[in-house]
C-alpha positions in Angstrom: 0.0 0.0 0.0 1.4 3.5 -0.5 -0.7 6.5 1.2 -1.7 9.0 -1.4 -3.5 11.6 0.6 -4.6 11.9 4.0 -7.0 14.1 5.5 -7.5 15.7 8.8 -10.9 14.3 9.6 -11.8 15.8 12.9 -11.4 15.7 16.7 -14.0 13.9 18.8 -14.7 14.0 22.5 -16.5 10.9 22.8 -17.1 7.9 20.7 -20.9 8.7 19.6 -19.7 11.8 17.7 -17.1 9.9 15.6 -17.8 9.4 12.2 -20.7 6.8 11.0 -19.8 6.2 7.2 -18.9 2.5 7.9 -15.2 3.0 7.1 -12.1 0.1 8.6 -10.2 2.4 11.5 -6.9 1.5 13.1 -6.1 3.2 16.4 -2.7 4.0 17.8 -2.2 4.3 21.7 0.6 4.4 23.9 2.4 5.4 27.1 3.1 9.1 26.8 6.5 9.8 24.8 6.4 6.6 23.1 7.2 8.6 19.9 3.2 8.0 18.7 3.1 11.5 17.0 6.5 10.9 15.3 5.0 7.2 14.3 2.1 8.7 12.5 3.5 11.3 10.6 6.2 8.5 9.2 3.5 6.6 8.3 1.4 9.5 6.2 4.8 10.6 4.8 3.7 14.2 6.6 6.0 16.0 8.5 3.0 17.5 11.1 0.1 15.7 10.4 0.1 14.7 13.9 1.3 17.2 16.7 4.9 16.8 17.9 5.6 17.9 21.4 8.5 17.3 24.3 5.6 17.6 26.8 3.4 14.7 26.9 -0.1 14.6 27.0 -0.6 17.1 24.1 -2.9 14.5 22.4 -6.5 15.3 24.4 -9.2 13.8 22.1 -9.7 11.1 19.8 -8.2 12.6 16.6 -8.9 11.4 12.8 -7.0 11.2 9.7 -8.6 9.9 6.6 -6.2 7.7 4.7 -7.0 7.5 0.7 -10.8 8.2 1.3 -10.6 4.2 2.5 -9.9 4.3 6.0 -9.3 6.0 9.2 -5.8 6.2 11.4 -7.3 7.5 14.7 -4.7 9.1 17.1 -5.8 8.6 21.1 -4.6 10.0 24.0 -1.4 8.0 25.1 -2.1 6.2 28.5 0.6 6.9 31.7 2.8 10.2 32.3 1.0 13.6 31.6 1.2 16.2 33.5 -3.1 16.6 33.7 -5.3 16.4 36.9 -6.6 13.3 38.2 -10.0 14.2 36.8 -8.9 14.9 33.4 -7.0 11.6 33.0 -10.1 9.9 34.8 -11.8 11.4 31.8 -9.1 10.4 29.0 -9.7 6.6 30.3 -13.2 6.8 30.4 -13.2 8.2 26.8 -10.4 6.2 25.6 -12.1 2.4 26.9 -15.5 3.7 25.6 -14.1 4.0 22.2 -12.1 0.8 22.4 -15.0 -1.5 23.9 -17.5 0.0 21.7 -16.8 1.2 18.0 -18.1 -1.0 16.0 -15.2 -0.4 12.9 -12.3 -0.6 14.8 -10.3 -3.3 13.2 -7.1 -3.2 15.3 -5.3 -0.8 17.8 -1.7 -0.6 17.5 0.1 -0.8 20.6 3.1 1.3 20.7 6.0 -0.3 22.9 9.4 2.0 23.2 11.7 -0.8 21.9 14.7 1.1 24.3 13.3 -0.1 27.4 12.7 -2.8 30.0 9.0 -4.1 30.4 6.6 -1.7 31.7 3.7 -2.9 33.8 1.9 -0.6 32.0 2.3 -1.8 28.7 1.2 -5.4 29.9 -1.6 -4.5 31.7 -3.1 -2.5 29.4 -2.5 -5.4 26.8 -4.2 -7.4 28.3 -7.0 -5.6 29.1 -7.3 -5.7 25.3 -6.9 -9.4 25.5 -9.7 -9.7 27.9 -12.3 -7.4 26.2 -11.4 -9.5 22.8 -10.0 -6.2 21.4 -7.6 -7.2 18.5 -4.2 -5.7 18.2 -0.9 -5.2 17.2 2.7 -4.5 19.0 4.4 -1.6 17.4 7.8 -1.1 18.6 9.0 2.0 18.6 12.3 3.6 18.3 14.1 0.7 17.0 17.4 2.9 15.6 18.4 4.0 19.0 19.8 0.6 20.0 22.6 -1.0 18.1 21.1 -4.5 16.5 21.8 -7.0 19.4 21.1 -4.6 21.9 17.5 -4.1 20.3 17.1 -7.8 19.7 18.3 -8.5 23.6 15.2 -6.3 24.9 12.4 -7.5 22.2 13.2 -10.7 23.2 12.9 -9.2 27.2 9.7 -7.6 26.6 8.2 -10.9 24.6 9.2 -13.0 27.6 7.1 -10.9 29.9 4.0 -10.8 27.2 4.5 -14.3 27.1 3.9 -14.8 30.6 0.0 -13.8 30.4 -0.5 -14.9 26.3 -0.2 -18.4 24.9 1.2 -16.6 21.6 2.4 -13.2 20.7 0.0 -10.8 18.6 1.2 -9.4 15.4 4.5 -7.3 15.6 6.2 -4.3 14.1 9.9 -2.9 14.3 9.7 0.6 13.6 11.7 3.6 13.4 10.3 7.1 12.8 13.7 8.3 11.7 14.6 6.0 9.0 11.1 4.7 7.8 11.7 1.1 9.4 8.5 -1.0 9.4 6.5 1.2 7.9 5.7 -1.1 4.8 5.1 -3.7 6.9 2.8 -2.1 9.0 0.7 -0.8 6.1 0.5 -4.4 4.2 -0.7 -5.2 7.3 -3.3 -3.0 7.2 -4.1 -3.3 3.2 -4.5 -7.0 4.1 -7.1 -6.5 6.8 -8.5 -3.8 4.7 -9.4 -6.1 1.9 -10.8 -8.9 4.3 -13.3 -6.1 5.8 -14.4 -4.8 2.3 -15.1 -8.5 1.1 -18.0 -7.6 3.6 -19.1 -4.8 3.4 -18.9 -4.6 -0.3 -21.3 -1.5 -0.3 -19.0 0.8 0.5 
């Protein structure tokens, strides 16, 4: 696949005001200065399609970018650090679970993983949550040219142990680097493939 155009499609508070045109979405979600803004502008080919920003927590609502015309790349809030009131990131979960649990085209969410760093309990938990609300996903690793190659493959194979301890088998992966483009082929076959499946049934649109 190879992303011609992609369109700011709006922000959205809450799940029932997101779009209703049927269309496949992928969401991308992560711990706060995973690198998820830097992930989706590599994947658009757009240098600030999706806000960059040091501070974390600059991603408030559930934001939309319509790829080709064919399908949504929805931006949440990352989960974790920001620098917010307990209320507001009460709110953020509420608004963030809601969306997962409930939207009805939601073909994966894309769990971004810094590739740099040990497990985080956070990660895991919040996988499987996913797991246990039969929300289907994919690992995204982030920042993979940080680390030189054994060094990246010694903590991969660190964080797969520790997903491994709750999953009988590891959901589909993704090495990816913002800076150099790595996995971002991959990750859009990926989604062409799933693509195709879900317009074998809904052949109206």
């Amino acid at each position: 696949m190879e992303i011609k155009q992609t369109a700011f499609a709006g922000s959205f508070a809450k799940e029932s005001q997101c779009p209703r045109d049927g269309k496949p979405e992928y969401a991308f979600i992560g711990r706060s200065n995973v690198g998820k803004s830097s992930l989706v502008n590599m994947i658009c080919k757009r240098k600030s399609i999706a806000r960059i920003s040091r501070t974390p927590g600059k991603t408030q609502l559930l934001n939309y970018f319509l790829v080709d015309g064919l399908w949504y790349l929805v931006d949440l809030p990352g989960y974790g650090y920001a620098k917010i009131s307990k209320k507001k990131r009460a709110e953020w979960q509420r608004m963030i679970r809601t969306y997962l649990k409930t939207r009805y085209t939601l073909q994966s969410a894309f769990v971004l993983i810094d590739s740099n760093v040990p497990p985080q309990e956070i990660d895991l938990d919040f996988m499987n949550e996913l797991g246990e609300e039969q929300i289907p996903f994919a690992i995204v690793y982030t920042k993979a040219d940080r680390l030189k190659p054994q060094e990246l493959e010694d903590n991969l194979a660190q964080i797969r142990k520790a997903i491994l301890q709750h999953w009988e088998s590891l959901p589909p992966e993704f090495i990816t680097s913002s800076n150099t483009g790595l996995g971002r082929e991959e990750l859009l076959a990926y989604i062409d493939q799933v693509n195709k499946q879900y317009f074998e049934h809904h052949e109206d649109l």
